[in-house]
Jmol script that loads the backbone (N, CA, C; Angstrom):
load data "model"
ATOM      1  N   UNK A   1       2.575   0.904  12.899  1.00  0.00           N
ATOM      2  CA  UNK A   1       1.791  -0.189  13.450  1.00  0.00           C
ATOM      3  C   UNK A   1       0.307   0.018  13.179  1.00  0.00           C
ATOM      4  N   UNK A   2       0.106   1.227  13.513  1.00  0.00           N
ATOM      5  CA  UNK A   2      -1.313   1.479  13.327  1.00  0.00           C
ATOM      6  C   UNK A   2      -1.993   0.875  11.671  1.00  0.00           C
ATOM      7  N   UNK A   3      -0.878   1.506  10.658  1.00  0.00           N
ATOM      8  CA  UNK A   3      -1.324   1.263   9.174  1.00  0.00           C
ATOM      9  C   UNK A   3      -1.270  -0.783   8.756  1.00  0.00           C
ATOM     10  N   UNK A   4      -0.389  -1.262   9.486  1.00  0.00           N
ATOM     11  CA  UNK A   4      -0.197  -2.536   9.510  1.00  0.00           C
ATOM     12  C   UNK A   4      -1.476  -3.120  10.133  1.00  0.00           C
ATOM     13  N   UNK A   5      -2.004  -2.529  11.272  1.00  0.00           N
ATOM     14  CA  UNK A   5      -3.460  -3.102  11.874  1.00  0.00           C
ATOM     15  C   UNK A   5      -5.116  -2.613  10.853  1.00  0.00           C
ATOM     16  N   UNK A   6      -4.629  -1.131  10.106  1.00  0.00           N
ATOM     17  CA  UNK A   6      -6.104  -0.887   8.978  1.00  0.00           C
ATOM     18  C   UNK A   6      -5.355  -2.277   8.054  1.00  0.00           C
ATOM     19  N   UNK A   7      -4.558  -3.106   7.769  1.00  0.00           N
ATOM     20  CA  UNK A   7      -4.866  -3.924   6.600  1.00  0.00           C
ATOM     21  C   UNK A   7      -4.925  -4.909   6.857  1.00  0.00           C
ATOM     22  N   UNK A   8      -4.437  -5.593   8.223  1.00  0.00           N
ATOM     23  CA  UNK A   8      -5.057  -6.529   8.996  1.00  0.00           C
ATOM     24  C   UNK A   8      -6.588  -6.646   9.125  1.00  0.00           C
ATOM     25  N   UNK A   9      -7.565  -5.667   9.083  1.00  0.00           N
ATOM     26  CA  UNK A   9      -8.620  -5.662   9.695  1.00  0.00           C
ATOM     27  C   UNK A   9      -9.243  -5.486   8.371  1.00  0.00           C
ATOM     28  N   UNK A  10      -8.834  -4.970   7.267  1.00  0.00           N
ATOM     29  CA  UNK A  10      -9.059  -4.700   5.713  1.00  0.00           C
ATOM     30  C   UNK A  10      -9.076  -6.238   5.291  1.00  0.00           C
ATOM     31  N   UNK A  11      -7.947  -6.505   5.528  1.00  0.00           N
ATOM     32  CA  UNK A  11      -8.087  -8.587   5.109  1.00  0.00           C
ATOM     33  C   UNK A  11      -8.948  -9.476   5.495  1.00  0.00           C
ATOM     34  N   UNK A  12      -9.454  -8.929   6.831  1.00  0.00           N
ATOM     35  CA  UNK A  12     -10.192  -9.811   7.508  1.00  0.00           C
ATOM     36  C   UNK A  12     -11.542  -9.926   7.001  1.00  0.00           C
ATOM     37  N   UNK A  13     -12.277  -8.842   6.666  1.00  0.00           N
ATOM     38  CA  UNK A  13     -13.311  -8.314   5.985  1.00  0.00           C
ATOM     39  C   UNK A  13     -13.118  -8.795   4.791  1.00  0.00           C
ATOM     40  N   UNK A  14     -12.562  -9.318   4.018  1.00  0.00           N
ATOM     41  CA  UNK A  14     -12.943  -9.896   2.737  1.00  0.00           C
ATOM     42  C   UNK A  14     -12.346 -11.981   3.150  1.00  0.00           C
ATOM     43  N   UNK A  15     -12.078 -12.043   4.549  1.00  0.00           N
ATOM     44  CA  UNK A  15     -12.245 -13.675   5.160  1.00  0.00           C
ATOM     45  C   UNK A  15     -10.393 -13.989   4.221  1.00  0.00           C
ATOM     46  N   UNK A  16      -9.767 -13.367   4.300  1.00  0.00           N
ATOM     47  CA  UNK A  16      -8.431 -13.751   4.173  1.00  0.00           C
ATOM     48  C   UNK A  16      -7.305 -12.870   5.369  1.00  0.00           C
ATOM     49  N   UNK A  17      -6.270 -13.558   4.872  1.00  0.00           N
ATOM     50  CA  UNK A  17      -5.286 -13.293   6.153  1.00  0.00           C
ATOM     51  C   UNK A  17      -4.002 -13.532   5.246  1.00  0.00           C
ATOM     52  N   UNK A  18      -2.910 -12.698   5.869  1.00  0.00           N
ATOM     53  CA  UNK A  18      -1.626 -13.081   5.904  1.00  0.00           C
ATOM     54  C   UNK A  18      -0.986 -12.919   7.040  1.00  0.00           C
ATOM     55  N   UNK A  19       0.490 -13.695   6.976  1.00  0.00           N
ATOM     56  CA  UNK A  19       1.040 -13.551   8.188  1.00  0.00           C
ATOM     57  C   UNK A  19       1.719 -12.004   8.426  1.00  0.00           C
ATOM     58  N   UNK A  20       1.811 -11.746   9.566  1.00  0.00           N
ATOM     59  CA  UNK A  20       2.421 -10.174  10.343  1.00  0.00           C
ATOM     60  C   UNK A  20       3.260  -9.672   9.233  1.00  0.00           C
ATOM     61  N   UNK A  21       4.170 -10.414   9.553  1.00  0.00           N
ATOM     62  CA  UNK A  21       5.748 -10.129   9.314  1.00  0.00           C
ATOM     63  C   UNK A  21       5.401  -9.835   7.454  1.00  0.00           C
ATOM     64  N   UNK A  22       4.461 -10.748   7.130  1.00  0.00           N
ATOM     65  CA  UNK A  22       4.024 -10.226   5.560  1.00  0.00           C
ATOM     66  C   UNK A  22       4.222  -9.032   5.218  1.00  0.00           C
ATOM     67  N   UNK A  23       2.670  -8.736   5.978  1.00  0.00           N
ATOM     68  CA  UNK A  23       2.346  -7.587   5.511  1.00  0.00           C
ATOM     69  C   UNK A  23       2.804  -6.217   6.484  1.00  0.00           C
ATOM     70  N   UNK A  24       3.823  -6.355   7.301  1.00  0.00           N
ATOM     71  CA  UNK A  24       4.706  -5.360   7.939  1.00  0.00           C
ATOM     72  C   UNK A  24       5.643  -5.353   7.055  1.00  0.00           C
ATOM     73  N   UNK A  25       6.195  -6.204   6.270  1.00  0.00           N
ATOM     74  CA  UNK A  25       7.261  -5.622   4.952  1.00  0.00           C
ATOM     75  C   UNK A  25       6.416  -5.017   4.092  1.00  0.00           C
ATOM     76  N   UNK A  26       5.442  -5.092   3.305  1.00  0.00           N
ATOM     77  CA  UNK A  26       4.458  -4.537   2.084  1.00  0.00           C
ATOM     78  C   UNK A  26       4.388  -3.026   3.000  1.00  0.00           C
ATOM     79  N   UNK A  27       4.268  -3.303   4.129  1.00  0.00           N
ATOM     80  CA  UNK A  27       3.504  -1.642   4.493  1.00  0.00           C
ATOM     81  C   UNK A  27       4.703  -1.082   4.383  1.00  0.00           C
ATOM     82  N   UNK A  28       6.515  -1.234   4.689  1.00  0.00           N
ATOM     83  CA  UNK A  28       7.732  -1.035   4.857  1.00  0.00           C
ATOM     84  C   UNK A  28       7.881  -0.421   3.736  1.00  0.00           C
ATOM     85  N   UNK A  29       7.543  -0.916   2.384  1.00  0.00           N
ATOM     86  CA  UNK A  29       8.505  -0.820   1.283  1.00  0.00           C
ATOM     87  C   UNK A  29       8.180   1.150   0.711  1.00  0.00           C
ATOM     88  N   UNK A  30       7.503   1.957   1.246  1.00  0.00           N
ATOM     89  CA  UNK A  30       7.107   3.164   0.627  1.00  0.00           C
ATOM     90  C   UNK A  30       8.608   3.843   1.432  1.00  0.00           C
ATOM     91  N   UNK A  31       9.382   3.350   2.433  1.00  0.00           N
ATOM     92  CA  UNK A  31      10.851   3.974   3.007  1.00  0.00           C
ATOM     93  C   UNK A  31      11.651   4.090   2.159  1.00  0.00           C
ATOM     94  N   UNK A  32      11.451   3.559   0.508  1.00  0.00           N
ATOM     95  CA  UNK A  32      12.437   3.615  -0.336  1.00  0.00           C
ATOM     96  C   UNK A  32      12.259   4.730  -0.935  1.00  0.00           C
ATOM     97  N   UNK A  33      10.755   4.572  -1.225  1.00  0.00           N
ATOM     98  CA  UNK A  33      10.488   5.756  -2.257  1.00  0.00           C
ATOM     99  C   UNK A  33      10.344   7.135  -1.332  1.00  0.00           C
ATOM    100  N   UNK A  34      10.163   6.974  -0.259  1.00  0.00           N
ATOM    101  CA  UNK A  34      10.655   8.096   0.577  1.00  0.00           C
ATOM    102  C   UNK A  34      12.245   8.601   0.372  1.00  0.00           C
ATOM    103  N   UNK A  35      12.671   7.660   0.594  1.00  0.00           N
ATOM    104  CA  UNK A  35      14.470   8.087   0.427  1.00  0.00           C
ATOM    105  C   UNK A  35      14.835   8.505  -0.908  1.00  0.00           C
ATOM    106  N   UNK A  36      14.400   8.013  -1.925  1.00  0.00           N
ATOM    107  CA  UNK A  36      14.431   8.772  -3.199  1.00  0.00           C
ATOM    108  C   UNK A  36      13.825  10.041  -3.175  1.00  0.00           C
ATOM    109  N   UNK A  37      12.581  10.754  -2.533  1.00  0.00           N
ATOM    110  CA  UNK A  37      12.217  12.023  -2.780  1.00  0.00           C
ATOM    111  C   UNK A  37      12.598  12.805  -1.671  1.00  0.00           C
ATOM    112  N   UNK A  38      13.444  12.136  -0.604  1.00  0.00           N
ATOM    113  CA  UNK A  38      14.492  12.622   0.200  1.00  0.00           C
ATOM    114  C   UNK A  38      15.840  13.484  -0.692  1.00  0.00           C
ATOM    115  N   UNK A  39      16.233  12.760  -1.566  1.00  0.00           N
ATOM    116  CA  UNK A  39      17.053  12.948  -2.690  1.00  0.00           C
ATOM    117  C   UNK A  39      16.574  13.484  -3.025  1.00  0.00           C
ATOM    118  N   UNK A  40      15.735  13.935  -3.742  1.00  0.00           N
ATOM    119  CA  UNK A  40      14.864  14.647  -5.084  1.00  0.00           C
ATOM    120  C   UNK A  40      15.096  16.161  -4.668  1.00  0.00           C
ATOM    121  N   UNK A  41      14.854  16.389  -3.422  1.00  0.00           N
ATOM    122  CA  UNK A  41      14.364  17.632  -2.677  1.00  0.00           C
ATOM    123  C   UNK A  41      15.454  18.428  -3.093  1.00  0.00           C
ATOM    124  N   UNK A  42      16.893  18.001  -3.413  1.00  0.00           N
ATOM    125  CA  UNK A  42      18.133  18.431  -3.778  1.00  0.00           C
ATOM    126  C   UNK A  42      17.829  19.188  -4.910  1.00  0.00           C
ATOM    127  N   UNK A  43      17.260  19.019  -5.880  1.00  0.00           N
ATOM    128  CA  UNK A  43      16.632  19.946  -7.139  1.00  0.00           C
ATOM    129  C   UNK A  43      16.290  20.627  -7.364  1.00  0.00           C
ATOM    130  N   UNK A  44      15.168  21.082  -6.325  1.00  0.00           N
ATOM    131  CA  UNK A  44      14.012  21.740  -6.278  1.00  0.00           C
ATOM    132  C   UNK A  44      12.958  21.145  -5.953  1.00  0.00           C
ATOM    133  N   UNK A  45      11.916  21.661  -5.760  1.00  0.00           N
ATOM    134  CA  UNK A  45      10.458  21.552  -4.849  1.00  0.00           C
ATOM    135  C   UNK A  45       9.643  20.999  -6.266  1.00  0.00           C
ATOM    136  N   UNK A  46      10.027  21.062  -7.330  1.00  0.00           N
ATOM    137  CA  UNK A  46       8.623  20.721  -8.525  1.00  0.00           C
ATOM    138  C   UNK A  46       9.418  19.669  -8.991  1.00  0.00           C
ATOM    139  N   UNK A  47      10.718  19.329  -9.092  1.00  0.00           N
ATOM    140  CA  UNK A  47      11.418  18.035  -9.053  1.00  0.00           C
ATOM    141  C   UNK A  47      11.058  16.545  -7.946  1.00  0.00           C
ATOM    142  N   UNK A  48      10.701  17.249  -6.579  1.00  0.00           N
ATOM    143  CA  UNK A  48      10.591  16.773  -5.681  1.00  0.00           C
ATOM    144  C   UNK A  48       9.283  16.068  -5.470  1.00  0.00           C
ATOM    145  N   UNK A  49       8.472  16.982  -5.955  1.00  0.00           N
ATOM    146  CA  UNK A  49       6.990  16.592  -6.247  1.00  0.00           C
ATOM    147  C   UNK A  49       6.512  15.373  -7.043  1.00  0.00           C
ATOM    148  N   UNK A  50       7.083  15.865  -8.522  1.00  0.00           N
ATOM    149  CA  UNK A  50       7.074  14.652  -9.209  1.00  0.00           C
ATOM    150  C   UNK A  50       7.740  13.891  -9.173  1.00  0.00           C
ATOM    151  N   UNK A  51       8.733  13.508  -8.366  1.00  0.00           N
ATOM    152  CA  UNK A  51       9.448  12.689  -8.013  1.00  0.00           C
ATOM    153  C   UNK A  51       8.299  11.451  -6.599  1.00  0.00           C
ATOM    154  N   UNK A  52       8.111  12.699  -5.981  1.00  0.00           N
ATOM    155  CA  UNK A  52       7.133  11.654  -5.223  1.00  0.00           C
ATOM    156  C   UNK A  52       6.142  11.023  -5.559  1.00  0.00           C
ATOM    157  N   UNK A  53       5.299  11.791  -6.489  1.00  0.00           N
ATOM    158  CA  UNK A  53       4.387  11.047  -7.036  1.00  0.00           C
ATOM    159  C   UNK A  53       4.125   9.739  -8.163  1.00  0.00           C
ATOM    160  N   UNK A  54       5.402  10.332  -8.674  1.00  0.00           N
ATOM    161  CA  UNK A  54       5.735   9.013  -9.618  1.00  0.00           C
ATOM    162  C   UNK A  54       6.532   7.205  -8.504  1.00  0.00           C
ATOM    163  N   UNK A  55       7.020   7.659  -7.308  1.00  0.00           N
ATOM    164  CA  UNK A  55       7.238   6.746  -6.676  1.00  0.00           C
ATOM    165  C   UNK A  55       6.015   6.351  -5.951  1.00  0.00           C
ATOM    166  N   UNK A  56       5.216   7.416  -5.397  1.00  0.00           N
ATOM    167  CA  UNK A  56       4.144   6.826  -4.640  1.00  0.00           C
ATOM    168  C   UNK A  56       2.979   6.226  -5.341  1.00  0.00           C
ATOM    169  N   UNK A  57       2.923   6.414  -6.869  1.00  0.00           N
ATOM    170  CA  UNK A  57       2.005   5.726  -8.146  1.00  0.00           C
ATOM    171  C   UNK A  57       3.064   4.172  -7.717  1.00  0.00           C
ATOM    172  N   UNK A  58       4.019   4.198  -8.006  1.00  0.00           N
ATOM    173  CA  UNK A  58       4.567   2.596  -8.373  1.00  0.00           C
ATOM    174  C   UNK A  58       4.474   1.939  -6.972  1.00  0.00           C
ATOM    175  N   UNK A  59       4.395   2.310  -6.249  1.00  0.00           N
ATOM    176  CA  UNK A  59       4.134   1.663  -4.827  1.00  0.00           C
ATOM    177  C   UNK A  59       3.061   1.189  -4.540  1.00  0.00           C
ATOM    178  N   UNK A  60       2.057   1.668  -5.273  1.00  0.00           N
ATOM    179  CA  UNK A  60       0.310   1.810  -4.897  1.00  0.00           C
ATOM    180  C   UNK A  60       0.265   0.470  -6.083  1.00  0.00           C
ATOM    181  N   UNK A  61       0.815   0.601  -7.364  1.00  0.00           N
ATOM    182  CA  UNK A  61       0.795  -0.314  -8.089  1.00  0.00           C
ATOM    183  C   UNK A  61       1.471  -1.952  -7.961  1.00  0.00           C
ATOM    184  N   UNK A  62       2.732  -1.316  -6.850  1.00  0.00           N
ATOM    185  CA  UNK A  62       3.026  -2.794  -6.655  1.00  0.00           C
ATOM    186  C   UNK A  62       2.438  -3.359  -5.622  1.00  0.00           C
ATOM    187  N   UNK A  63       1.661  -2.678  -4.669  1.00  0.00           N
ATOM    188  CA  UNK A  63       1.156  -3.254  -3.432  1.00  0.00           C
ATOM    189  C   UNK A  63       0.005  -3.600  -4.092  1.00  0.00           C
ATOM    190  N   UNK A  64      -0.738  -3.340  -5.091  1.00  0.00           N
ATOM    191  CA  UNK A  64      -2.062  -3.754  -5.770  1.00  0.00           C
ATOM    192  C   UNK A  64      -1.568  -4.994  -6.356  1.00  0.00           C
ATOM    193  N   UNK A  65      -0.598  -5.036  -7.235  1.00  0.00           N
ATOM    194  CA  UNK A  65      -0.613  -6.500  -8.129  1.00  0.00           C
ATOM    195  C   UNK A  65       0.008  -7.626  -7.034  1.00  0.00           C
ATOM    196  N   UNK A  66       0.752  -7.438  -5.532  1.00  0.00           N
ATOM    197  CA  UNK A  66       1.635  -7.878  -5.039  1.00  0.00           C
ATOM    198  C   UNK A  66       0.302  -8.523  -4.204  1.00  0.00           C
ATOM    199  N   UNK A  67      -0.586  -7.635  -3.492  1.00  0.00           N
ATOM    200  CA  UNK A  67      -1.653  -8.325  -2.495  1.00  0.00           C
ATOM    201  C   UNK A  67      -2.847  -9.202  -3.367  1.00  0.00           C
ATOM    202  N   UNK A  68      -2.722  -8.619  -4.963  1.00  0.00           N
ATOM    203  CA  UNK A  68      -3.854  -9.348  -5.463  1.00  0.00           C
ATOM    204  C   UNK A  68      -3.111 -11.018  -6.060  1.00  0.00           C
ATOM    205  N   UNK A  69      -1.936 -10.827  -5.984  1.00  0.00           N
ATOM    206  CA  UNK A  69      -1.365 -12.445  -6.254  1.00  0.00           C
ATOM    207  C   UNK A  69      -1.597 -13.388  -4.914  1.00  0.00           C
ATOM    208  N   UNK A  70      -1.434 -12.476  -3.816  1.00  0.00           N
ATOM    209  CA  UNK A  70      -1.023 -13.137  -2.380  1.00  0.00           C
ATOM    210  C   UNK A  70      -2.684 -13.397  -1.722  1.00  0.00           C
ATOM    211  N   UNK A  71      -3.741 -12.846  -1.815  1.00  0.00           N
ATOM    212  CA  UNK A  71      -4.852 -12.714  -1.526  1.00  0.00           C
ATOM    213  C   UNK A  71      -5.771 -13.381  -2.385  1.00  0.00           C
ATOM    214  N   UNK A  72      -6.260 -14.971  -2.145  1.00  0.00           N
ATOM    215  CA  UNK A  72      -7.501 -15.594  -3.119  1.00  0.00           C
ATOM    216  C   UNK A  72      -8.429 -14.917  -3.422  1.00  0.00           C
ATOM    217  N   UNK A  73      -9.101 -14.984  -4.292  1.00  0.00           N
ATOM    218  CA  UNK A  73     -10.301 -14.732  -5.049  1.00  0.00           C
ATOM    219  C   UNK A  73     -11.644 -15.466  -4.062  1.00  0.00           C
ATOM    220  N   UNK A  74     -11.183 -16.649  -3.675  1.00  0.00           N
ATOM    221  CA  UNK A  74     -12.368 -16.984  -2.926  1.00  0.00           C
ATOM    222  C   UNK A  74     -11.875 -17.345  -1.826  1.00  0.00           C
ATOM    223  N   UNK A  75     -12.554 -17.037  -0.259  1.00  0.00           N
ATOM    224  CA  UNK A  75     -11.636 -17.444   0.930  1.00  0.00           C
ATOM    225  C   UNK A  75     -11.921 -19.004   1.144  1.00  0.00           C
ATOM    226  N   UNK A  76     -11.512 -19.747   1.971  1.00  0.00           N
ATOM    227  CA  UNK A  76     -11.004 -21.163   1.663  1.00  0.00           C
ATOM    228  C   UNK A  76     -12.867 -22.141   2.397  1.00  0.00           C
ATOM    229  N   UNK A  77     -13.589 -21.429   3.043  1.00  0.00           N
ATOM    230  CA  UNK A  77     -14.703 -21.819   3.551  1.00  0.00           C
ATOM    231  C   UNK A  77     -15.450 -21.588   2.251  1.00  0.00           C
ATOM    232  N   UNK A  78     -15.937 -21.101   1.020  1.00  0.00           N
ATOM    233  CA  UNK A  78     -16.334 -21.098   0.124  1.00  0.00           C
ATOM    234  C   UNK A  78     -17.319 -19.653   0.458  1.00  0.00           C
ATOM    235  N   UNK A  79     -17.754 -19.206   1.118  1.00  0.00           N
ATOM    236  CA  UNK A  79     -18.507 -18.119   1.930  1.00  0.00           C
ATOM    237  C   UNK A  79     -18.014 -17.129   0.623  1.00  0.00           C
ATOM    238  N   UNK A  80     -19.019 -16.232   0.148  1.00  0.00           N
ATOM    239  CA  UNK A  80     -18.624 -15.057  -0.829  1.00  0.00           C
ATOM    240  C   UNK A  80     -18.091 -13.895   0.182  1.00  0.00           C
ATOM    241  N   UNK A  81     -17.264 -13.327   0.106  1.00  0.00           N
ATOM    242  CA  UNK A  81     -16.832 -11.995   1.417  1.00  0.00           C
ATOM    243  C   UNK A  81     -17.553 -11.152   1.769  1.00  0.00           C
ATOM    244  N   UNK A  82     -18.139  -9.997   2.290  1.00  0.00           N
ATOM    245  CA  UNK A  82     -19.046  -9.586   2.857  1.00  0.00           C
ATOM    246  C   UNK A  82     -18.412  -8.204   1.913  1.00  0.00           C
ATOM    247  N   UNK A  83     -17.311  -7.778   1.680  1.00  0.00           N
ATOM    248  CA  UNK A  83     -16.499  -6.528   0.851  1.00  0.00           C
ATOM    249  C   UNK A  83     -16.155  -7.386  -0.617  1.00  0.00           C
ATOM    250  N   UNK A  84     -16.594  -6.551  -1.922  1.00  0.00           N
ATOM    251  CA  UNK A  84     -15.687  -7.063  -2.617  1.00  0.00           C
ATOM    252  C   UNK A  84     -14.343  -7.042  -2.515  1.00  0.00           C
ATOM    253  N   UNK A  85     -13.409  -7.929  -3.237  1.00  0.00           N
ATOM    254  CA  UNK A  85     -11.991  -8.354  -2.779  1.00  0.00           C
ATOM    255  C   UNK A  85     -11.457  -6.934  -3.458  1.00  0.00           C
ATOM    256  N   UNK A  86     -11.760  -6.807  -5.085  1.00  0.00           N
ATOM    257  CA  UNK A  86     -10.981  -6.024  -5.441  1.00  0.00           C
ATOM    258  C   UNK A  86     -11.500  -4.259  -4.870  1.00  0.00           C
ATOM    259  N   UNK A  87     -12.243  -4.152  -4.492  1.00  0.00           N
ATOM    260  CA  UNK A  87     -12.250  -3.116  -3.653  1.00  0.00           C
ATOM    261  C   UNK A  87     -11.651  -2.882  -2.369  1.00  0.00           C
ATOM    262  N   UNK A  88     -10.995  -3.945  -1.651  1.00  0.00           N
ATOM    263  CA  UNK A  88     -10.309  -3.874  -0.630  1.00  0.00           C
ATOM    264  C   UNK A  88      -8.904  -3.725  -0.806  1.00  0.00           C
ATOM    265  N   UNK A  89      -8.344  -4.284  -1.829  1.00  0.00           N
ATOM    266  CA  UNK A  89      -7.232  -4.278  -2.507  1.00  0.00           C
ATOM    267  C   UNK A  89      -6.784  -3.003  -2.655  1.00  0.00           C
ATOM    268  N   UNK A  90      -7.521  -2.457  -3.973  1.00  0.00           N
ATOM    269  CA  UNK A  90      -7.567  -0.657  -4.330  1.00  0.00           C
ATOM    270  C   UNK A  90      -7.833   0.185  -3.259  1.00  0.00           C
ATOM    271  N   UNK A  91      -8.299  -0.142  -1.894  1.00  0.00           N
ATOM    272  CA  UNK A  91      -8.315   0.968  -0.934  1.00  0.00           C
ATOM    273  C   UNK A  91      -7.018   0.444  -0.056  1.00  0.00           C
ATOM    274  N   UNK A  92      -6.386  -0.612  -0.173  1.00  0.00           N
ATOM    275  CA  UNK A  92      -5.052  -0.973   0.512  1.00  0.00           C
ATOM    276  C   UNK A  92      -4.126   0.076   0.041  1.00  0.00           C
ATOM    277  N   UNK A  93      -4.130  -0.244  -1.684  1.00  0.00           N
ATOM    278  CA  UNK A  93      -3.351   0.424  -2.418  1.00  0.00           C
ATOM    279  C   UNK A  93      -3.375   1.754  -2.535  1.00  0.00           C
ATOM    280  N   UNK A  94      -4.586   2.209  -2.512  1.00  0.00           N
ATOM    281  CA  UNK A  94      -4.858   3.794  -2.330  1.00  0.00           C
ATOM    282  C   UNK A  94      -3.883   4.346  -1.238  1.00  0.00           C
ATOM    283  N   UNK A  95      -4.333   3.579   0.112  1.00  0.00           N
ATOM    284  CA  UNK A  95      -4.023   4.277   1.549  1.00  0.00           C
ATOM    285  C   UNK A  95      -2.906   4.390   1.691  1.00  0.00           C
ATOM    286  N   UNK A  96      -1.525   3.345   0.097  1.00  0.00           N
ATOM    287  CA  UNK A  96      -0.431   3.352   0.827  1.00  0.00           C
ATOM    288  C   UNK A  96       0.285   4.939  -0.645  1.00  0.00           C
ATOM    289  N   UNK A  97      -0.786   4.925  -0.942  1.00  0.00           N
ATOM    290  CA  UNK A  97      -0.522   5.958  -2.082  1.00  0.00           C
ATOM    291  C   UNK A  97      -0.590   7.559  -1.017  1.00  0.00           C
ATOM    292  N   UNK A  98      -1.921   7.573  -0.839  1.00  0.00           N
ATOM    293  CA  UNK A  98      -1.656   9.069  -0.075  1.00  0.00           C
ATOM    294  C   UNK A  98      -0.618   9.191   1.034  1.00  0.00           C
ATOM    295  N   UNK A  99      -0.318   7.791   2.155  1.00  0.00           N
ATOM    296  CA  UNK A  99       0.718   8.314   3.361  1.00  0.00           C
ATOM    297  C   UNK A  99       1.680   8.083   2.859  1.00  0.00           C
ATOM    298  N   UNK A 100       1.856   7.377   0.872  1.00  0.00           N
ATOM    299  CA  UNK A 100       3.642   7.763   1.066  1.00  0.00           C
ATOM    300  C   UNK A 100       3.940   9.242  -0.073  1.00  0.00           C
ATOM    301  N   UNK A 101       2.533   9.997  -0.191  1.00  0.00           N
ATOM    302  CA  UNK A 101       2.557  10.988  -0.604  1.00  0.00           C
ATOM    303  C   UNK A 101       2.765  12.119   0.272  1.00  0.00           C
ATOM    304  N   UNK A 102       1.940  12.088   1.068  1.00  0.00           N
ATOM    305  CA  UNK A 102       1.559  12.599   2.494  1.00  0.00           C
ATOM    306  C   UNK A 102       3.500  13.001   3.650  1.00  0.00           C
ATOM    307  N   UNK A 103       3.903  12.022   3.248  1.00  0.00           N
ATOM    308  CA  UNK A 103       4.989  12.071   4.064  1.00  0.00           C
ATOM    309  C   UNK A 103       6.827  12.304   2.668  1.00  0.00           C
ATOM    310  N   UNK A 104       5.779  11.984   1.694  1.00  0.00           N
ATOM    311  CA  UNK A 104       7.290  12.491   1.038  1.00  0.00           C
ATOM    312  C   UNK A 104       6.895  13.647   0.546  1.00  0.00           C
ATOM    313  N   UNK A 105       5.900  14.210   0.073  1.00  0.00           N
ATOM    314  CA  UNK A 105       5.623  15.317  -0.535  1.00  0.00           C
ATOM    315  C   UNK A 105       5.884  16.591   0.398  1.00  0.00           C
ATOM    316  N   UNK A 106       5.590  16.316   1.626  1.00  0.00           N
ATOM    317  CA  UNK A 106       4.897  17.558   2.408  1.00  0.00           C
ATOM    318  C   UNK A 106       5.865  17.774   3.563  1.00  0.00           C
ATOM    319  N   UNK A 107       6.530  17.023   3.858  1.00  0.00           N
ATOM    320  CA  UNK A 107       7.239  16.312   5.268  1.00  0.00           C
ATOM    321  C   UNK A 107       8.853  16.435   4.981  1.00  0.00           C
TER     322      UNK A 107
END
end "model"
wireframe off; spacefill off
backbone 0.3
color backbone group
């Protein structure tokens, strides 16, 4: 909940919004690539690793191209945003890069 409220408050700051339930699935989807380096761990620890990281890269990448389709370029009052957009984006995408590193790598 907490990570669902930094991108709520991340959206707001560049004058866009989506609905809850949105972006509580987008924050959801790193449980997969968790469960794959859940699996991985079966290998070994340097299997496991790059296993996470290569899932937590494609996660960071799909939550980047996924919020930058879903998120305008200009918010609908014409107002320029106070954050650039694509910098809010890449720190969305970042944040979901380290906690699904953070929790499959280490955890």
């Amino acid at each position: 909940m907490v990570e669902v409220g930094i991108v709520v408050v991340a959206l707001n700051f560049i004058n866009s919004s989506l609905p809850f339930l949105d972006i509580f699935s987008y924050t959801g989807y790193k449980y997969v690539g968790l469960c794959v380096c859940t699996f991985a761990r079966m290998f070994g620890k340097v299997f496991s690793i790059l296993t996470c990281l290569y899932t937590s890269a494609m996660l960071a990448h799909f939550i980047l191209k996924s919020m930058a389709s879903l998120v305008p370029p200009v918010d609908t009052s014409g107002r320029p945003p106070v954050i650039e957009r694509h910098w809010v984006l890449l720190g969305i995408a970042g944040t979901q890069f380290l906690v699904a590193m953070f929790l499959g790598a280490w955890y």
